[in-house]
Backbone bond lengths (Angstrom), bond angles and torsions (degrees), N, CA, C in turn:
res aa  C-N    CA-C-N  psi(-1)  N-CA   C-N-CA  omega(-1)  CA-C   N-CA-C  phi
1 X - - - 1.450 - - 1.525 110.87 -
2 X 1.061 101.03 -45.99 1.943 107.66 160.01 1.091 125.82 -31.69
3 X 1.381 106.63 -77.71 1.745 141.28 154.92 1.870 86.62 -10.63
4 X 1.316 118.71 -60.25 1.881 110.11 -151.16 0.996 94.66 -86.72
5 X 1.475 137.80 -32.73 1.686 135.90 -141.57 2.099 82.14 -95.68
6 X 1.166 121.84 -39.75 1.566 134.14 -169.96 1.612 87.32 -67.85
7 X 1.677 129.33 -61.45 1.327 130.90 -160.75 1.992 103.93 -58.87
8 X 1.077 103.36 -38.45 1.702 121.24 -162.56 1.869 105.39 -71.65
9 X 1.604 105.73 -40.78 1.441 123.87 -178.26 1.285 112.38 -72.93
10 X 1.592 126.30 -38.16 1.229 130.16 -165.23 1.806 96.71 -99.03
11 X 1.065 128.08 -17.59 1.869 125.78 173.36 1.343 85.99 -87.53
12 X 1.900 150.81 -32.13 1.281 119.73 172.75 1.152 122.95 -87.06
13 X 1.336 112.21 14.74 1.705 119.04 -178.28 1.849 94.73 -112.59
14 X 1.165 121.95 -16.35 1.610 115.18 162.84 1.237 119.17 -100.60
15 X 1.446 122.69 5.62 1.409 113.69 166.30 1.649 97.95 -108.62
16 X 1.236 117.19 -15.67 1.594 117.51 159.15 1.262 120.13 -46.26
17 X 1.589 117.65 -61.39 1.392 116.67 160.31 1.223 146.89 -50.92
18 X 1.453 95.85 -0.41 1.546 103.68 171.41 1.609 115.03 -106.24
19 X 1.175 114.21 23.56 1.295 137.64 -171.26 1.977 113.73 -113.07
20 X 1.438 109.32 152.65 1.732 94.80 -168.68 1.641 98.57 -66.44
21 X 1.003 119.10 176.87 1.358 135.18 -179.60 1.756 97.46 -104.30
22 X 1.603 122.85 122.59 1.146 111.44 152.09 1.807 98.96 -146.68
23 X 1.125 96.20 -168.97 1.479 112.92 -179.20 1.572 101.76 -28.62
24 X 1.801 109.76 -86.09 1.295 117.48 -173.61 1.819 127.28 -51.56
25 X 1.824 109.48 -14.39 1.458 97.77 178.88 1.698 94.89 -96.53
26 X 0.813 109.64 -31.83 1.749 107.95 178.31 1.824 107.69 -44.92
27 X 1.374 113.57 -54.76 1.406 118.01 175.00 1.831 111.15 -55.39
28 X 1.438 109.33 -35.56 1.173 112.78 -175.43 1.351 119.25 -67.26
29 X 1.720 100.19 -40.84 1.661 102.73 174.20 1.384 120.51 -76.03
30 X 0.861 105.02 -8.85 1.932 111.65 164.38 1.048 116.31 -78.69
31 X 1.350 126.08 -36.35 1.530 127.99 -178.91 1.980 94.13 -77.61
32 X 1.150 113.68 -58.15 1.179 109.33 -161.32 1.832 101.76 -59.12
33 X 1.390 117.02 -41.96 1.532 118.01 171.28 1.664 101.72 -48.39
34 X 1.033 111.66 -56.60 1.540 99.21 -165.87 1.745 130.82 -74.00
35 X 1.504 90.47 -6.38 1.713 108.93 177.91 1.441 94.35 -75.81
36 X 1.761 126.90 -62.00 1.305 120.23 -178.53 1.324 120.15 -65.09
37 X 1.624 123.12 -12.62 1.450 99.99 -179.12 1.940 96.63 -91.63
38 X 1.322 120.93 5.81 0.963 124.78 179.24 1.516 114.93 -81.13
39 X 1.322 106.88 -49.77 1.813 131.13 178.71 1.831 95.76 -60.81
40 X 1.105 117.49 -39.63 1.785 119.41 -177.30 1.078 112.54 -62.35
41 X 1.667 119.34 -24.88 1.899 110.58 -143.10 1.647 82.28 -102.51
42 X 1.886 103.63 -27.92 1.650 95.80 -174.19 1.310 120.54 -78.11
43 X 1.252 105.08 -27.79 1.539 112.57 165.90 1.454 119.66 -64.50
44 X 1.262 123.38 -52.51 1.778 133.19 174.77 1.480 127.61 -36.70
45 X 2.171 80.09 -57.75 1.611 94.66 -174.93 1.523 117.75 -94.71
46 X 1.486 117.51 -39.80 1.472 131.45 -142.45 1.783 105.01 -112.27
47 X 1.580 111.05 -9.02 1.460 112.63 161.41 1.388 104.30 -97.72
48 X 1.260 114.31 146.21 1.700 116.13 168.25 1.738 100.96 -83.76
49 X 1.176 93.97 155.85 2.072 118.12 -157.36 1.607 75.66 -89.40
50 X 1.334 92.79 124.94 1.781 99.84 152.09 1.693 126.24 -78.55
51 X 1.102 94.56 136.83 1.798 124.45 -143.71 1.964 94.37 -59.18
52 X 0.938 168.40 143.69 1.729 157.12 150.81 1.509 101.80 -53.75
């Protein structure tokens, strides 16, 4: 479920970049950078790895 909510955040942070740069999307891409490096660390560290 990670995996989709991480896939969904990072295609609105590359169609972000195709957008002008001003004050308010610059703040946005920081928030949105920091939600996915947030969604990664919980997934990485704080789920246990399913076993092979």
């Amino acid at each position: 479920m990670i995996d989709k909510e991480l896939a969904y955040l990072k295609e609105q942070r590359r169609k972000h970049h195709g957008l002008d740069i001003n004050e308010y999307n610059y703040e946005f891409d920081k928030s949105i950078t920091r939600t996915i490096m947030t969604l990664q660390t919980i997934r990485d560290e704080l789920i246990p790895k399913e076993k092979p």
